[in-house]
C-alpha positions in Angstrom: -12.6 4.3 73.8 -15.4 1.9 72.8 -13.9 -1.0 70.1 -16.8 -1.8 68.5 -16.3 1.5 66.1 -12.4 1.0 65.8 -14.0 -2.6 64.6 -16.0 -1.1 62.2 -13.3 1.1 60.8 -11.2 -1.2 60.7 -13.2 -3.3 58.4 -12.7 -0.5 55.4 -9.3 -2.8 55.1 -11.3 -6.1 55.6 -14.5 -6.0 54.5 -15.5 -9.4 56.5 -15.1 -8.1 59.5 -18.4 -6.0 59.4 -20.8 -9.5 59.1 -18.6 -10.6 62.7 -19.4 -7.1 64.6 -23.3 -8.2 65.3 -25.2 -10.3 67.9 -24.0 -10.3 72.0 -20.5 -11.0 71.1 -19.3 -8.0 69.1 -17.4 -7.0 71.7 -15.5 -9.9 71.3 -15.1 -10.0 67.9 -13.7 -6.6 68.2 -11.5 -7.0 70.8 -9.5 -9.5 68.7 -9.9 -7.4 65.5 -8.5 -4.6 67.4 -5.4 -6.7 68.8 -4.6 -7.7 65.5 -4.6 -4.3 64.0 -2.4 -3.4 67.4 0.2 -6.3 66.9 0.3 -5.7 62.8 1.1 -1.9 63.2 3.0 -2.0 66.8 0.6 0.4 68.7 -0.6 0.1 71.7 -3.9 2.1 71.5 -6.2 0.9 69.2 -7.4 4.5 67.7 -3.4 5.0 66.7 -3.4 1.3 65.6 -6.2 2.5 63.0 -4.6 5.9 62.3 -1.0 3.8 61.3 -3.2 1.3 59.0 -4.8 4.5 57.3 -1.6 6.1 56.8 0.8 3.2 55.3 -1.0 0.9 52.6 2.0 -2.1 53.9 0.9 -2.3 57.0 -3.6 -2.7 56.1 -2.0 -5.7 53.3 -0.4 -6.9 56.5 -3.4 -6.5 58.6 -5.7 -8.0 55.9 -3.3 -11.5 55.6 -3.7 -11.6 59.4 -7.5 -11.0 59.6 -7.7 -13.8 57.2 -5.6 -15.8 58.9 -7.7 -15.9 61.9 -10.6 -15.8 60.1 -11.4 -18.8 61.0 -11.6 -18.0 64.7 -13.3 -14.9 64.3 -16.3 -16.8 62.3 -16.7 -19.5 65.0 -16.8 -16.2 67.9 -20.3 -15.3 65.7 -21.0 -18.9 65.1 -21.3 -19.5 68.8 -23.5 -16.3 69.1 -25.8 -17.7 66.5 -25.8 -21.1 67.7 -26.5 -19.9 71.0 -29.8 -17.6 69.6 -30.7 -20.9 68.0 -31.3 -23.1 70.9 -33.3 -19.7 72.7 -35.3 -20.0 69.7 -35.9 -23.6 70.2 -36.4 -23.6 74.1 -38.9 -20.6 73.6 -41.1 -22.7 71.1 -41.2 -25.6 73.3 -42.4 -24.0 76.1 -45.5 -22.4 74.2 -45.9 -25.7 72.4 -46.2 -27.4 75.5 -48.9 -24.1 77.1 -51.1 -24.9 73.7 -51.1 -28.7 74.7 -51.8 -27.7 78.3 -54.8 -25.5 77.1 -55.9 -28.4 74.8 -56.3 -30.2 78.0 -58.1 -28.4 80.2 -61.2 -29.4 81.8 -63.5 -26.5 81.0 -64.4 -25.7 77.9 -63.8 -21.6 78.0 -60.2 -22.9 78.2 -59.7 -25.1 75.5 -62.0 -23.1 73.2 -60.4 -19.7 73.8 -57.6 -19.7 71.5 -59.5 -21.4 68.6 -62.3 -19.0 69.1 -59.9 -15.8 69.0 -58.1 -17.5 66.2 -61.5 -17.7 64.3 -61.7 -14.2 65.0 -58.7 -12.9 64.4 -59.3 -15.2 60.4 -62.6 -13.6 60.1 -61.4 -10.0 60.7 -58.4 -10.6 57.9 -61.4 -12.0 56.0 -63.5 -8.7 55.8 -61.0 -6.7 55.9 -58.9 -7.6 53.1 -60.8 -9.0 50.6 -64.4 -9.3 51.4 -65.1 -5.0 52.0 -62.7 -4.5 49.4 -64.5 -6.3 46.7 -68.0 -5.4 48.1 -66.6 -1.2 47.4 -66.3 -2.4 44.0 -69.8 -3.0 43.5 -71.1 -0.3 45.7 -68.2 2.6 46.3 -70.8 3.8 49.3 -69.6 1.4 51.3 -66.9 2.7 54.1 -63.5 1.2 54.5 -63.0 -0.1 58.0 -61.8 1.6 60.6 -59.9 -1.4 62.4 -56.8 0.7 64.4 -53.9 -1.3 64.6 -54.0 -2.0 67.9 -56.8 -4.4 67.3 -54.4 -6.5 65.1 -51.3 -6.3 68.3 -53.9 -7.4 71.1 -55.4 -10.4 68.8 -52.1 -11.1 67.7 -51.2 -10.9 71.4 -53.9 -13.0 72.7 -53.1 -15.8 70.2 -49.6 -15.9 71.3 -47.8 -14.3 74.3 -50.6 -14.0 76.9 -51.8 -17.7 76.2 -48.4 -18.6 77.3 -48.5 -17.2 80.3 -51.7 -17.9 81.4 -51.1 -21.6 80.1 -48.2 -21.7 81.8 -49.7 -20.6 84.9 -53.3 -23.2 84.7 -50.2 -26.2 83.8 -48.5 -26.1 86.8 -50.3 -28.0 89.5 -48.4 -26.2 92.5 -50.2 -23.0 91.3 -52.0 -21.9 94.1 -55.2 -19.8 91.8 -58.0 -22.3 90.9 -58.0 -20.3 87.3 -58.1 -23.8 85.6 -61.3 -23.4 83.7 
């Protein structure tokens, strides 16, 4: 049986346990919150471990003291997992940092204009579409709202972002064997 729901029930006797449970090392997490509920109640499957601490109110005071005694271990387990999402984070901004300076130094100009020009764009459309139509129905209600479908805003908001990084990525390194530099 899967521990991450034993986990979960288990944290109706200590509530902290639920904020552990998240991120790639849940199943962690709830491998030791399981063990501890196994070693406090005596049982060696963890679904019997729950049933005991659900029975007998001694033994979820007992498991409580002991989830807070390794509390302390349990929050660096999720500590790690954030820190580790942390430096992702970090490496991932880099390397489109580093496409946007590539871009910037392009030698033709339909490459180092691109992105401002969409951005322009994409600024101008939030323009018109937000405030300017709206105030211009004010004055004259004859005027249509626009019809912009949303998938106008995910490829602008796409162009701006995740394909500029690949294709930056691509025109930066000099091994590439395309001559898509300009």
């Amino acid at each position: 049986m899967p521990l991450i729901p034993i986990a979960m029930a288990l944290a109706q006797f200590a509530p902290v346990i639920a904020g552990w449970l998240g991120g790639s090392k849940a199943e962690d997490v709830a491998t030791k919150v399981v063990g501890i509920a196994q070693t406090v109640t005596g049982q060696s499957a963890p679904d019997a471990a729950l049933a005991a601490l659900q029975a007998d109110p001694n033994l979820s005071l007992q498991f409580q003291k002991a989830v807070l005694d390794q509390q302390a271990q349990l929050a660096q387990i999720s500590a790690d997992v954030t820190k580790a999402e942390l430096v992702a984070d970090t490496a991932n901004t880099q390397a489109v940092n580093q496409t946007m300076q590539a871009e910037a130094k392009a030698d033709h100009w339909p490459t180092y204009t691109w992105r401002p020009f969409i951005g322009f764009i994409f600024g101008l459309m939030l323009l018109g579409d937000y405030f300017v139509i709206p105030i211009l129905q004010g004055w004259w209600p004859r005027i249509p709202q626009p019809a912009i479908p949303s998938e106008a805003w995910v490829a602008l908001g796409g162009i701006l972002g995740v394909a500029s990084f690949f294709r930056g990525k691509m025109q930066a390194n000099p091994a590439s064997q395309t001559d898509n530099r300009g």
